[in-house]
Z-matrix of the N, CA and C atoms (Angstrom, degrees):
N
C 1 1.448
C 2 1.528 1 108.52
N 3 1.342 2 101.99 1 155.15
C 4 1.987 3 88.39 2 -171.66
C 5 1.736 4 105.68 3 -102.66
N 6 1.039 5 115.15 4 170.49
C 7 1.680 6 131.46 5 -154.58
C 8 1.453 7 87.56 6 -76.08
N 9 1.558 8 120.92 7 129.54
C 10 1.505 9 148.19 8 -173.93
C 11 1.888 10 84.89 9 -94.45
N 12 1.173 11 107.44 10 142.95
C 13 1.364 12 89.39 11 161.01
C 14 2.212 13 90.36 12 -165.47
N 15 1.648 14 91.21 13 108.19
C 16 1.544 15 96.79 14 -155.17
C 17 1.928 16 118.56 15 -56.82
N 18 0.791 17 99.53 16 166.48
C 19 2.080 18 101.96 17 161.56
C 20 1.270 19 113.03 18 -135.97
N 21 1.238 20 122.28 19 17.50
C 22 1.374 21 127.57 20 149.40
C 23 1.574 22 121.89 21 98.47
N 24 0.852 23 125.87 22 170.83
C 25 1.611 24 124.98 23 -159.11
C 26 1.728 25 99.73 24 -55.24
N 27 1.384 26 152.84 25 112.05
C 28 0.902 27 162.40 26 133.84
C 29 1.701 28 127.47 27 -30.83
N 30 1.500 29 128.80 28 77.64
C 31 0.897 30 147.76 29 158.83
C 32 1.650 31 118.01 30 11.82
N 33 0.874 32 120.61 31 24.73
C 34 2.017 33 104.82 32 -153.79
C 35 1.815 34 102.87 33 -35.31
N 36 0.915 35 117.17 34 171.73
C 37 1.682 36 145.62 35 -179.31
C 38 1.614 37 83.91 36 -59.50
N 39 1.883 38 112.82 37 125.60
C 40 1.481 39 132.28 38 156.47
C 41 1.887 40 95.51 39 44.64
N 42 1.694 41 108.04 40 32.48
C 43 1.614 42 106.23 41 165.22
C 44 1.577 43 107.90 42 48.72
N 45 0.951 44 94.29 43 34.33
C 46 1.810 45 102.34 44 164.20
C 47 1.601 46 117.93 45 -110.99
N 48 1.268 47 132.98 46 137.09
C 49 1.194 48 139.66 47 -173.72
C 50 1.811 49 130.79 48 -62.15
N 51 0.945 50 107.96 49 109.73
C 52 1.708 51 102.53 50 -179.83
C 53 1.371 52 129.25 51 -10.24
N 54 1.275 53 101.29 52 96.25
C 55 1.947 54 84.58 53 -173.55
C 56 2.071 55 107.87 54 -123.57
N 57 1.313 56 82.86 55 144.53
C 58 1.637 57 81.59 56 -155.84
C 59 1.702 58 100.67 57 -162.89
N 60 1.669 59 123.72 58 -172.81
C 61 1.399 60 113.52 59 173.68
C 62 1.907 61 85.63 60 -107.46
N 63 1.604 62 85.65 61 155.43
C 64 1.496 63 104.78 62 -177.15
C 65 1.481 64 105.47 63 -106.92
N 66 1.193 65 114.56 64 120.64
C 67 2.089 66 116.66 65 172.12
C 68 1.146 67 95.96 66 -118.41
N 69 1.650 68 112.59 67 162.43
C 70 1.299 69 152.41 68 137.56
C 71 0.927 70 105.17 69 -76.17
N 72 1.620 71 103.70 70 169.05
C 73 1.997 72 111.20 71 159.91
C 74 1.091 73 88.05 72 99.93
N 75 1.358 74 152.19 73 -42.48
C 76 1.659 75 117.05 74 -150.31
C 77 1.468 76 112.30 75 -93.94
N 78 1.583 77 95.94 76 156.19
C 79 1.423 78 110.59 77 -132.68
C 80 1.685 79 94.99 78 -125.23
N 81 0.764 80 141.74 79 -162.85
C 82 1.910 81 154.35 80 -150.00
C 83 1.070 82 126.51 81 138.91
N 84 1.289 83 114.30 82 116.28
C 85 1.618 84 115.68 83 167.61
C 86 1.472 85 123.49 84 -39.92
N 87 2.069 86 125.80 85 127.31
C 88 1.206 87 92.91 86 -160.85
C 89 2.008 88 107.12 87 103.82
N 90 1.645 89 93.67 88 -66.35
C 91 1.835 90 59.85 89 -163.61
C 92 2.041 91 87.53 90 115.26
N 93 0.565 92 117.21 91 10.69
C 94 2.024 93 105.60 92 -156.82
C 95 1.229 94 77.70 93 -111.48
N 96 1.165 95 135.34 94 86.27
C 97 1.917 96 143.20 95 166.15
C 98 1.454 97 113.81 96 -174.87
N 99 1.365 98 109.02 97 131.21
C 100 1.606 99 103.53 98 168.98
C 101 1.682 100 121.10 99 -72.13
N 102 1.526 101 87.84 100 -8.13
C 103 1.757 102 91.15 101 170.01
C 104 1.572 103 108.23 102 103.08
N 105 1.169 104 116.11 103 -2.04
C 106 1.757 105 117.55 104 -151.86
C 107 1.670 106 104.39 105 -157.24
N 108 1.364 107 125.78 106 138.53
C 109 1.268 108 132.50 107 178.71
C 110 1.369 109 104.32 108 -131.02
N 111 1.556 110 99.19 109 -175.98
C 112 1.312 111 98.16 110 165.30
C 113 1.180 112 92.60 111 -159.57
N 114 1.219 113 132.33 112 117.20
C 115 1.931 114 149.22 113 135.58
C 116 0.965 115 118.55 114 -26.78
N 117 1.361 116 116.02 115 82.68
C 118 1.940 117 108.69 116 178.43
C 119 1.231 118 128.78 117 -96.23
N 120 1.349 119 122.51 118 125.84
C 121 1.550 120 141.26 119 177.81
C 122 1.740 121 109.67 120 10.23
N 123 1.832 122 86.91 121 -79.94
C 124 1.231 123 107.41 122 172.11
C 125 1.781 124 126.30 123 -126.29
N 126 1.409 125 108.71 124 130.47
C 127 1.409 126 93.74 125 178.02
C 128 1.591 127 143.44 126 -36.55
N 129 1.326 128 110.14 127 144.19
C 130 1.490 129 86.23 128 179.28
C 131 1.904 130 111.14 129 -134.97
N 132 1.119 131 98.16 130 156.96
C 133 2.104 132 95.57 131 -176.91
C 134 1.539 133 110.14 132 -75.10
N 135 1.171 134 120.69 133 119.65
C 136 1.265 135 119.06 134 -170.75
C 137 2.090 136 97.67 135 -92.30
N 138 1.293 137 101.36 136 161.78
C 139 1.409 138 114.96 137 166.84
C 140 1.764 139 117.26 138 -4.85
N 141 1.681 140 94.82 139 -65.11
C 142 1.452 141 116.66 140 179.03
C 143 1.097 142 110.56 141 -72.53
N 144 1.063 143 126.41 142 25.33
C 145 1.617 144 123.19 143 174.06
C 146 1.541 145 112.72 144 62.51
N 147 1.388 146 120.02 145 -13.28
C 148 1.326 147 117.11 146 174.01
C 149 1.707 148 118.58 147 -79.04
N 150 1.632 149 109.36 148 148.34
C 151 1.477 150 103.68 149 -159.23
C 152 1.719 151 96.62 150 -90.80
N 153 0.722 152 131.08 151 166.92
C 154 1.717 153 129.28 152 176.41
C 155 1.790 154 96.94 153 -144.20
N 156 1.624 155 112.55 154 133.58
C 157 1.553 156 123.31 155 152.97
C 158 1.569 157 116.00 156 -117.39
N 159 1.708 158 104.76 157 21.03
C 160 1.674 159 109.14 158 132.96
C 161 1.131 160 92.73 159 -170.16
N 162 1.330 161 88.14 160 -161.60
C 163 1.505 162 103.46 161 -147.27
C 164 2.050 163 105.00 162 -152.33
N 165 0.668 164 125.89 163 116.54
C 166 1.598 165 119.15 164 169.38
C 167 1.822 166 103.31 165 -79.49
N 168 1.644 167 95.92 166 139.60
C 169 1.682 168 98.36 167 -169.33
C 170 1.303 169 102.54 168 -126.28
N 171 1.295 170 125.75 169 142.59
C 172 1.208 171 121.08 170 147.63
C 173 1.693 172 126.16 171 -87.04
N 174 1.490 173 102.88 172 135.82
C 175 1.787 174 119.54 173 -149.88
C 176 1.748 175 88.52 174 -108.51
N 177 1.134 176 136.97 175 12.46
C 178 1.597 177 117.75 176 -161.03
C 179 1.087 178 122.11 177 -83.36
N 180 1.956 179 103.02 178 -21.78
C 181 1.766 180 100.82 179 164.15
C 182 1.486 181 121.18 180 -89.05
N 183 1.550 182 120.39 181 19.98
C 184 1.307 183 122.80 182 -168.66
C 185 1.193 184 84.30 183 -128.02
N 186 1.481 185 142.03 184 -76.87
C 187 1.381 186 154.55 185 -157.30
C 188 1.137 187 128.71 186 19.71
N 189 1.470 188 126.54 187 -2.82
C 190 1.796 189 133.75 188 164.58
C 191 1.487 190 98.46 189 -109.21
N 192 1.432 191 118.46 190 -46.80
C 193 1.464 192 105.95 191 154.17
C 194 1.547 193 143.43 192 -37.11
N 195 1.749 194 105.12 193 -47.16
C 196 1.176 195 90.98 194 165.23
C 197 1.253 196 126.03 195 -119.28
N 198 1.409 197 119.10 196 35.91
C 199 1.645 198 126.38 197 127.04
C 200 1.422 199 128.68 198 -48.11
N 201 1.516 200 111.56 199 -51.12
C 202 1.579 201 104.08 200 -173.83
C 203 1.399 202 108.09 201 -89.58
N 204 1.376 203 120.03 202 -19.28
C 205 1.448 204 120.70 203 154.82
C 206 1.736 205 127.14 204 -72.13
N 207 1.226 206 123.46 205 -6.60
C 208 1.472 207 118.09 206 172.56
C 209 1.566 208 124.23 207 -45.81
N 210 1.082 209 122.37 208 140.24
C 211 1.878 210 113.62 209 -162.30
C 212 1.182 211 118.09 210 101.59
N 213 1.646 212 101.41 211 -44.27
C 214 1.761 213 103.70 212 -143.00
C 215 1.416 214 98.92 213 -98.96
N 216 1.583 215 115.01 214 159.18
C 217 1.376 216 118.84 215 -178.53
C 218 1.593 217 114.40 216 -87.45
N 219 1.340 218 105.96 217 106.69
C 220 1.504 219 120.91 218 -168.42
C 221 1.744 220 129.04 219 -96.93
N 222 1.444 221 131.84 220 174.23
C 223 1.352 222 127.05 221 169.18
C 224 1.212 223 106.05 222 -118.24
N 225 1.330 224 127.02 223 110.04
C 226 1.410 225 134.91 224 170.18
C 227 1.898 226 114.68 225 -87.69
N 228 1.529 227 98.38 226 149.77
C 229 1.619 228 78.35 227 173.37
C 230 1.710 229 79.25 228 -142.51
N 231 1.542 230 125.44 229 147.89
C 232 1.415 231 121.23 230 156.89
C 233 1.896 232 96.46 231 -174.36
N 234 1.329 233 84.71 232 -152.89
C 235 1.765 234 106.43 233 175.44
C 236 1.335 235 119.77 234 -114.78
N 237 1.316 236 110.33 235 137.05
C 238 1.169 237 152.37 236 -150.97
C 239 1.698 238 95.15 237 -107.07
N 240 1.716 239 105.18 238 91.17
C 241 1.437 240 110.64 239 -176.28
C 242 1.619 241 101.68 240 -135.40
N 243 1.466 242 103.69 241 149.94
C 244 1.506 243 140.43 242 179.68
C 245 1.395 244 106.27 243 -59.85
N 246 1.529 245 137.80 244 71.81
C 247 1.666 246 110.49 245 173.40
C 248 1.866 247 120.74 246 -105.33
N 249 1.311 248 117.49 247 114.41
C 250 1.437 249 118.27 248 -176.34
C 251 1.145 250 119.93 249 -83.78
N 252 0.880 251 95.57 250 138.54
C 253 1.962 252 117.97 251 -174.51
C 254 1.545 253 90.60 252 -125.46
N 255 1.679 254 89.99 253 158.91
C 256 1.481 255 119.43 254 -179.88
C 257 1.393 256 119.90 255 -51.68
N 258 0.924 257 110.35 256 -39.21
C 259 1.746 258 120.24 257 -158.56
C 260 1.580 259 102.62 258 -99.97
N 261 1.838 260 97.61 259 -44.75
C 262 1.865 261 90.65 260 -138.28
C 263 1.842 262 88.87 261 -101.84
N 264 1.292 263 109.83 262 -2.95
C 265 1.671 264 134.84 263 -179.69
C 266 1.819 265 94.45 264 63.15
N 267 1.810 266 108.15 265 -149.08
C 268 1.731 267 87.35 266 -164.58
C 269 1.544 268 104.06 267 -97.84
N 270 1.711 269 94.72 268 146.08
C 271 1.152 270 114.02 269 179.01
C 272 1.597 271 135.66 270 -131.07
N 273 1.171 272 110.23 271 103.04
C 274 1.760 273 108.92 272 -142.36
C 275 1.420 274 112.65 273 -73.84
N 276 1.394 275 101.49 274 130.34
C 277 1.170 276 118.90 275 174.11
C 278 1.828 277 125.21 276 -119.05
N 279 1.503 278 98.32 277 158.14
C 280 1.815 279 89.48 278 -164.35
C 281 1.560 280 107.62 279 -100.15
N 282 0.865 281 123.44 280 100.08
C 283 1.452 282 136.33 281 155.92
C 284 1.056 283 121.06 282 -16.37
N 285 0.978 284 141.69 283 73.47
C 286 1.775 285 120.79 284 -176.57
C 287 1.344 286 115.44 285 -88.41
N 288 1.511 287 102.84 286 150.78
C 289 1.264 288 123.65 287 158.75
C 290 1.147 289 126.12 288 -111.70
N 291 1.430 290 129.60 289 1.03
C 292 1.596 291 123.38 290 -168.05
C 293 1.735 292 90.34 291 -153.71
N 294 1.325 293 130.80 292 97.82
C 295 1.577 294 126.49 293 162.44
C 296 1.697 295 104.45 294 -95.38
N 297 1.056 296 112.08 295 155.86
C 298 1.346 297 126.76 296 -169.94
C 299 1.772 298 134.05 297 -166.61
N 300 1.612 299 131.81 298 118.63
C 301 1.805 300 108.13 299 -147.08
C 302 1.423 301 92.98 300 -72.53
N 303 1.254 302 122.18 301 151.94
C 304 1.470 303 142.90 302 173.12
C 305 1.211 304 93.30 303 -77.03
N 306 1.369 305 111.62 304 147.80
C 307 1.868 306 120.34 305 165.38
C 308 1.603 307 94.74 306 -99.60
């Protein structure tokens, strides 16, 4: 797995939680993917000033959670960390700690 190396709790838009559809499946040459995204509603400005309308997440402290949630349009809440890979160098992804189905 490649070296996490955090930038700290990530603000979402008016401190409301990531909400977006959650997939499996995604794939990268390499291997350089946590495997999982999430499609969010509305974009949001990350740390780096760059805007993102997804996001690749890591699911490993939720991971039965977001099995029976895959597909579905969900509320994520976590951290917003830096992980570098070989190829694609670092590319931030949100950590979660709290997945949950969106109404």
């Amino acid at each position: 797995m490649a070296p996490i190396k955090p930038i700290g709790q990530t603000p979402p838009i008016r401190g409301e939680p990531y909400i977006g559809l959650l997939k499996s499946g995604l794939v990268a040459i390499g291997g350089e993917t946590t495997g999982w995204s999430l499609t969010l509603d509305e974009p949001v400005k990350l740390p780096t000033g760059v805007s993102a309308a997804a996001l690749e997440v890591d699911v490993s402290r939720v991971i039965e959670s977001a099995r029976a949630l895959d597909g579905r349009r969900v509320r994520a809440q976590g951290t917003v960390v830096n992980r570098r890979f070989v190829e694609r160098g670092e590319v931030p992804v949100l950590s979660i700690s709290d997945l949950r189905l969106s109404e």
